[in-house]
C-alpha positions in Angstrom: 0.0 0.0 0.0 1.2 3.5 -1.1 1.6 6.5 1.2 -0.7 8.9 1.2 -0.4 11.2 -1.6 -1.5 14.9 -0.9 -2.7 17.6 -3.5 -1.5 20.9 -1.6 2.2 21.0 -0.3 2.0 21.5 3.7 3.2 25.3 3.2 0.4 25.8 1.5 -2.5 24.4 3.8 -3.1 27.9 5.7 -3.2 30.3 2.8 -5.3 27.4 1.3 -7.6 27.3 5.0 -8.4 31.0 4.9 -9.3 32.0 1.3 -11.7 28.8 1.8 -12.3 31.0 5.0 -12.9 34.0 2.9 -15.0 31.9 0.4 -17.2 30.9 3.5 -18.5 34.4 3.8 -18.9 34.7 0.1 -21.0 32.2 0.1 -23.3 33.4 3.3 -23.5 36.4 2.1 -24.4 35.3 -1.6 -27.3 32.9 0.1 -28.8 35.9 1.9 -28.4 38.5 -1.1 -30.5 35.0 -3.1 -34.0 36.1 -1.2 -33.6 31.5 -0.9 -32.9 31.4 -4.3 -34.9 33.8 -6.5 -32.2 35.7 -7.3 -30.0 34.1 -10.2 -27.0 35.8 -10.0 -26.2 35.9 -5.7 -27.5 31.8 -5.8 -24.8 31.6 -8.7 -21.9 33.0 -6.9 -23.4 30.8 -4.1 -23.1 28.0 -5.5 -19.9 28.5 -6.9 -18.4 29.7 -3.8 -19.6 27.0 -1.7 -18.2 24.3 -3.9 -15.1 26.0 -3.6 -15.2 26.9 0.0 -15.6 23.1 0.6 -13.2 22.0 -1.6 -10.1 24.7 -0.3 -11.4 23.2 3.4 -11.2 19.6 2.2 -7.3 20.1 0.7 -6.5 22.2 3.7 -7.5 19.5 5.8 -4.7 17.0 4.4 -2.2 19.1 6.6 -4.2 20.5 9.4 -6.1 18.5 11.5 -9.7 18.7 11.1 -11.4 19.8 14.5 -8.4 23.3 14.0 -9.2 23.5 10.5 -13.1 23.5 10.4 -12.8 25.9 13.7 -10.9 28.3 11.7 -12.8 28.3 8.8 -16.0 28.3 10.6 -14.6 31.7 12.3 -12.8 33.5 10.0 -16.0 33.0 7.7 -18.1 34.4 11.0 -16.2 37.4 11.7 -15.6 38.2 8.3 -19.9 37.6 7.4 -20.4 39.8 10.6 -17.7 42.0 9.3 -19.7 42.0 5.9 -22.5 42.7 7.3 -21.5 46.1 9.6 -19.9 47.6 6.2 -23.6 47.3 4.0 -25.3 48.3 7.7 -27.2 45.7 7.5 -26.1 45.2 11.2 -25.1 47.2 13.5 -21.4 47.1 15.4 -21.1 47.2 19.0 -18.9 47.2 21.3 -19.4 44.2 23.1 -20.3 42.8 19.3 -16.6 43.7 18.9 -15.0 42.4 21.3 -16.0 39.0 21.2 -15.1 39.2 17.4 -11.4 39.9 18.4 -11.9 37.1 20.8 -12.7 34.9 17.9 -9.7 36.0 16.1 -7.4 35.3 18.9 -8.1 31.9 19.2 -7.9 31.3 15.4 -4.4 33.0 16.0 -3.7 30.5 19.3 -4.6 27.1 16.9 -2.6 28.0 14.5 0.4 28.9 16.7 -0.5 25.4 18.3 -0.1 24.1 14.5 3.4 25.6 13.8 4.7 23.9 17.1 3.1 20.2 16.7 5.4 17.7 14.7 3.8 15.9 11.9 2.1 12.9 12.8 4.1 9.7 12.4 2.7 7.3 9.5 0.9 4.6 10.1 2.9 1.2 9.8 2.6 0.1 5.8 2.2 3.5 5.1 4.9 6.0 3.7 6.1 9.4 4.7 4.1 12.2 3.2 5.8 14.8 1.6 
């Protein structure tokens, strides 16, 4: 049995992680601009952006491990939806509202120092280093 064979170098995971991350709120914001669906072009870019949001997630995932990487892309995609939101006014910004968005940031900042520390798992007997 081969090793396993990865898509994305490891470098490239992160980058990879957050513009899915940034794809995420593309796609939230597309749904809601759809009025569910009606609107051709927002359910377009929906789609598109989900499929690609998904897919950046799925090849990020081959590096980081999952529970970091869907809890960064779930909240980079929050803040930045929130974020999103604030600069059309179609919410308002707080400061409390604030604060816990920076708080979100920092622990997307404290897993992926966690990340850079932890050694690459060890393969599994049969199986081959990954490059």
């Amino acid at each position: 049995m081969s090793g396993t064979r990865h898509v994305i170098p490891r470098s490239l995971a992160w980058p990879v992680l957050l513009i899915s991350a940034v794809l995420e709120a593309v796609w939230a914001n597309a749904l809601s601009a759809s009025k569910s669906f009606s609107e051709p072009v927002p359910t377009v870019i929906f789609l598109v952006a989900t499929i690609a949001s998904l897919a950046g997630l799925s090849l990020a995932m081959a590096h980081i491990p999952t529970g970091t990487a869907y809890a960064v892309w779930t909240s980079v995609g929050t803040v930045l939806t929130v974020g999103y939101s604030v600069a059309i006014r179609a919410e308002g910004m707080s400061w409390l509202r604030a604060l816990f968005l920076a708080g979100i940031l920092g622990c997307v900042i404290g897993l992926k120092q966690l990340d850079s520390k932890e050694p690459d798992p060890e393969p599994a007997a049969g199986e081959e280093p990954s490059a």
